[in-house]
C-alpha positions as CSV (number, residue, x, y, z in Angstrom):
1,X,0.0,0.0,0.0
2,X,1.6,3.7,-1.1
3,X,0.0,6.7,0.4
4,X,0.6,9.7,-1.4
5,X,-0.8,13.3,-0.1
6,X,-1.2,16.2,-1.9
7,X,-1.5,19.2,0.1
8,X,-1.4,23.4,-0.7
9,X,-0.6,26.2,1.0
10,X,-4.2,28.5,0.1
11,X,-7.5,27.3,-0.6
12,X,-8.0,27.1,-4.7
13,X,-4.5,26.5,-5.2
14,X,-4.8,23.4,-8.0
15,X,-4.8,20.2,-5.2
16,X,-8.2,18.4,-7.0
17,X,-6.1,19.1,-10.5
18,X,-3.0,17.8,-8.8
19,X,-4.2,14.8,-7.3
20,X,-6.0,13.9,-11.0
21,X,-3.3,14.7,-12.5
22,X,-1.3,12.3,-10.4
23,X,-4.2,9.5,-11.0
24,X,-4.2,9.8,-14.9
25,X,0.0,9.5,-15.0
26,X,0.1,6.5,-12.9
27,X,-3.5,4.5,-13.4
28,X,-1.3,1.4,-13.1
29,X,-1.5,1.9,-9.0
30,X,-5.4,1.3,-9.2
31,X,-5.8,4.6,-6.6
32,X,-8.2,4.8,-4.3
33,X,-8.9,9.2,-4.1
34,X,-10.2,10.6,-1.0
35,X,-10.8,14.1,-0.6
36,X,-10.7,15.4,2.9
37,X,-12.7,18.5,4.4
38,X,-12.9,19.7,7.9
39,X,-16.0,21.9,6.8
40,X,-19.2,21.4,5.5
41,X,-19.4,20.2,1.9
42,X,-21.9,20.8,-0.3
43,X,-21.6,17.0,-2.5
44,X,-21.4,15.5,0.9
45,X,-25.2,15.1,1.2
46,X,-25.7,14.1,-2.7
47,X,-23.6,11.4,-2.0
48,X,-24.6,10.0,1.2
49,X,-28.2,10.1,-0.2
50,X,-27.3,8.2,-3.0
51,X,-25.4,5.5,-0.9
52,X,-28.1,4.9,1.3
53,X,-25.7,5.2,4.5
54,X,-23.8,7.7,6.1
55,X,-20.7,5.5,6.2
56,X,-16.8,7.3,7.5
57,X,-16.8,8.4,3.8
58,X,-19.3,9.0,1.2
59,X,-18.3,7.0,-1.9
60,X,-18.5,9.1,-5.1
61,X,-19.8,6.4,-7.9
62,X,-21.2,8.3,-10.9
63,X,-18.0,10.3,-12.8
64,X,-20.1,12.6,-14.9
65,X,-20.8,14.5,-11.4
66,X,-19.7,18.2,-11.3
67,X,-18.1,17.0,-8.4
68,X,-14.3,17.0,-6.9
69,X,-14.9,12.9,-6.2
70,X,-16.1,12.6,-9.9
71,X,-13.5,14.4,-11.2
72,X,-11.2,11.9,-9.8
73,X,-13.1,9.1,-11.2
74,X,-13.0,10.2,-14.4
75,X,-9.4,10.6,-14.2
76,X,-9.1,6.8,-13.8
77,X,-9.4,6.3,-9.6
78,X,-11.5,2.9,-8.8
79,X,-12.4,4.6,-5.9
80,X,-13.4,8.4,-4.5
81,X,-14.8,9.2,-1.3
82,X,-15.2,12.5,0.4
83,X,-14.5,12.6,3.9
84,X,-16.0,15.4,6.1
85,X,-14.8,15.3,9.7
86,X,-13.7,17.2,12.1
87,X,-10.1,17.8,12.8
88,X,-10.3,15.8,16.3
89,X,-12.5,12.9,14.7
90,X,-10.5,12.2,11.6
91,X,-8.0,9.8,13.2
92,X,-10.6,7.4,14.2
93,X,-12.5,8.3,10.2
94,X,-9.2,7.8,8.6
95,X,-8.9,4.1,10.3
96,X,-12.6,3.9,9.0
97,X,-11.6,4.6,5.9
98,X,-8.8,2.0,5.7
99,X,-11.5,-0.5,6.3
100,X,-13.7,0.5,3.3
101,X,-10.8,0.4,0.5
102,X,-8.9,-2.5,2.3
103,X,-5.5,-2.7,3.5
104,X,-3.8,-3.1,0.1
105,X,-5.1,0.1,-1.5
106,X,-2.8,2.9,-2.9
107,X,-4.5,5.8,-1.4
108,X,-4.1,9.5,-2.5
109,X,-5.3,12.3,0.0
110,X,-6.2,15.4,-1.0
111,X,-5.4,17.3,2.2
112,X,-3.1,19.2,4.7
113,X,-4.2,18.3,7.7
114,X,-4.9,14.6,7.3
115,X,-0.8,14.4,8.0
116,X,-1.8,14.6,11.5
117,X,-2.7,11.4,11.7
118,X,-0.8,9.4,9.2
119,X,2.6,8.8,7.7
120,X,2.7,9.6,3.4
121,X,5.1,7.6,1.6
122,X,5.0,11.1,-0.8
123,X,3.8,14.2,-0.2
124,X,3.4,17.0,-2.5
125,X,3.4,20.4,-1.6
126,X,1.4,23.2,-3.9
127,X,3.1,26.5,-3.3
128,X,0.6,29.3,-3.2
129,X,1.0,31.9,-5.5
130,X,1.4,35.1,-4.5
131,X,-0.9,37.6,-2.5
132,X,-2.9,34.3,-1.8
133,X,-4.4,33.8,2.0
134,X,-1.6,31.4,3.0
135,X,-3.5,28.6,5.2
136,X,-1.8,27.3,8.6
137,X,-2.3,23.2,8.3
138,X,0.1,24.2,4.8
139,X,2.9,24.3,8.0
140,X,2.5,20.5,8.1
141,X,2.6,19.9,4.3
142,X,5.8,22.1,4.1
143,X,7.3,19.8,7.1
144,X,6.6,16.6,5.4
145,X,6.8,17.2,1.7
146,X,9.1,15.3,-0.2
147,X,8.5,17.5,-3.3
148,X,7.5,20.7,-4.5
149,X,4.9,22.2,-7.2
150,X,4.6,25.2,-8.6
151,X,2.1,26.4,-11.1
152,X,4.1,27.8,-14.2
153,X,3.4,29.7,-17.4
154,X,2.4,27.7,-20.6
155,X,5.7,25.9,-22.4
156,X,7.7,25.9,-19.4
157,X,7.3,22.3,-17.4
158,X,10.8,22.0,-15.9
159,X,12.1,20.4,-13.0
160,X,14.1,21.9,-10.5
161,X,16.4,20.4,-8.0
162,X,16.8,22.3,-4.8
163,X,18.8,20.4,-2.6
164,X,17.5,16.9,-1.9
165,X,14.1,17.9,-3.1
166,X,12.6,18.1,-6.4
167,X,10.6,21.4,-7.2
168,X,7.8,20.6,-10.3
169,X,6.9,23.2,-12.2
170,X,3.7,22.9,-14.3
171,X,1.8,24.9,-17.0
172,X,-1.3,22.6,-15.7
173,X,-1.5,20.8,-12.4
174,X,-4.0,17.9,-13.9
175,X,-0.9,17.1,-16.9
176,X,2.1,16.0,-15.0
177,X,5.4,16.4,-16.6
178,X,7.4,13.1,-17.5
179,X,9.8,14.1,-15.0
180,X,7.8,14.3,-12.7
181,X,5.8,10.8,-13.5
182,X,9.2,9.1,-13.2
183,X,10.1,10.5,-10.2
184,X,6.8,9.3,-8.5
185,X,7.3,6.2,-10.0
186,X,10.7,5.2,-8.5
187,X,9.3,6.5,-4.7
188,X,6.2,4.5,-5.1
189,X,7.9,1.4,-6.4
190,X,10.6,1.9,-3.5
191,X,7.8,2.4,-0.9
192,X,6.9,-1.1,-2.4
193,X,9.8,-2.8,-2.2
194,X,10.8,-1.9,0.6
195,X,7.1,-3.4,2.1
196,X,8.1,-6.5,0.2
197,X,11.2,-7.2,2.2
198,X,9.6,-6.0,5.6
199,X,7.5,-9.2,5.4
């Protein structure tokens, strides 16, 4: 199992796009998507209804949905949910959600604050741009963020290498570069080994 969480530093930064974007390149990890919120959502209800149970997480299952969940279906996920908790009840909803995609699932967070409460074999950090409202959980995504992203002008996908970290740089979060896909596919595939050899 890989866990990779994308997290941004202001609200409307790119992290749906990112975390698509990251689901299209590498469909060949079968991802499970879950979107985190710590607020009221408005698909939240839509998709409870429609699943006939409030479970941890409301399972997204129609992709032609204007919806964040849909979107990631339609980029290739198996699996979205959207997970509305509060901050002090999303430990126990996270091990909830383990439950419902099983303990061999890659799983991709949209979130900041879900790094409380679990350990990402790769997380990616969107840098605001700025004069944006920089949020406070971005502090944990800057902490544990193996990589950086920055939203670039047309023509100009590049990576950067700044120190032992890679910065990204993308004309559009939801098309990542080939550098970029490679790099996430040696972590993930070392996340995997190295699971392998634990056992």
């Amino acid at each position: 199992m890989a866990v990779v969480v994308v997290g941004g530093g202001a609200r409307g930064v790119g992290k749906t796009a990112l975390v698509c974007g990251v689901i299209a390149a590498l469909k060949e990890f079968g991802w499970a998507a879950v979107k985190v919120t710590t607020h009221a959502h408005a698909g939240l209800a839509r998709i409870y209804e429609e699943n006939a149970e409030e479970n941890a997480a409301g399972e997204e299952t129609a992709a032609e949905q204007r919806s964040d969940t849909a979107r990631f279906l339609a980029a290739g996920a198996r699996r979205a949910f959207l997970l509305s908790a509060l901050d002090s009840e999303l430990g126990e909803r996270l091990r909830e959600v383990e439950g419902l995609v099983g303990p061999e699932a890659n799983v991709i967070f949209e979130s900041n604050c879900v790094l409380r409460h679990l350990r990402a074999d790769v997380c990616l950090a969107i840098e605001p741009e700025a004069g944006l409202e920089r949020k406070a959980s971005f502090a944990l995504v800057e902490r544990e963020k193996q990589a950086t992203v920055r939203r670039v002008g047309a023509g100009t996908d590049d990576q950067i290498i700044d120190g032992a970290q890679p910065v990204f740089a993308l004309a559009e979060l939801e098309r990542v570069s080939e550098p970029m896909q490679a790099w996430l596919r040696e972590r993930l595939r070392s996340t995997a080994l190295g699971e392998q050899r634990a056992r």
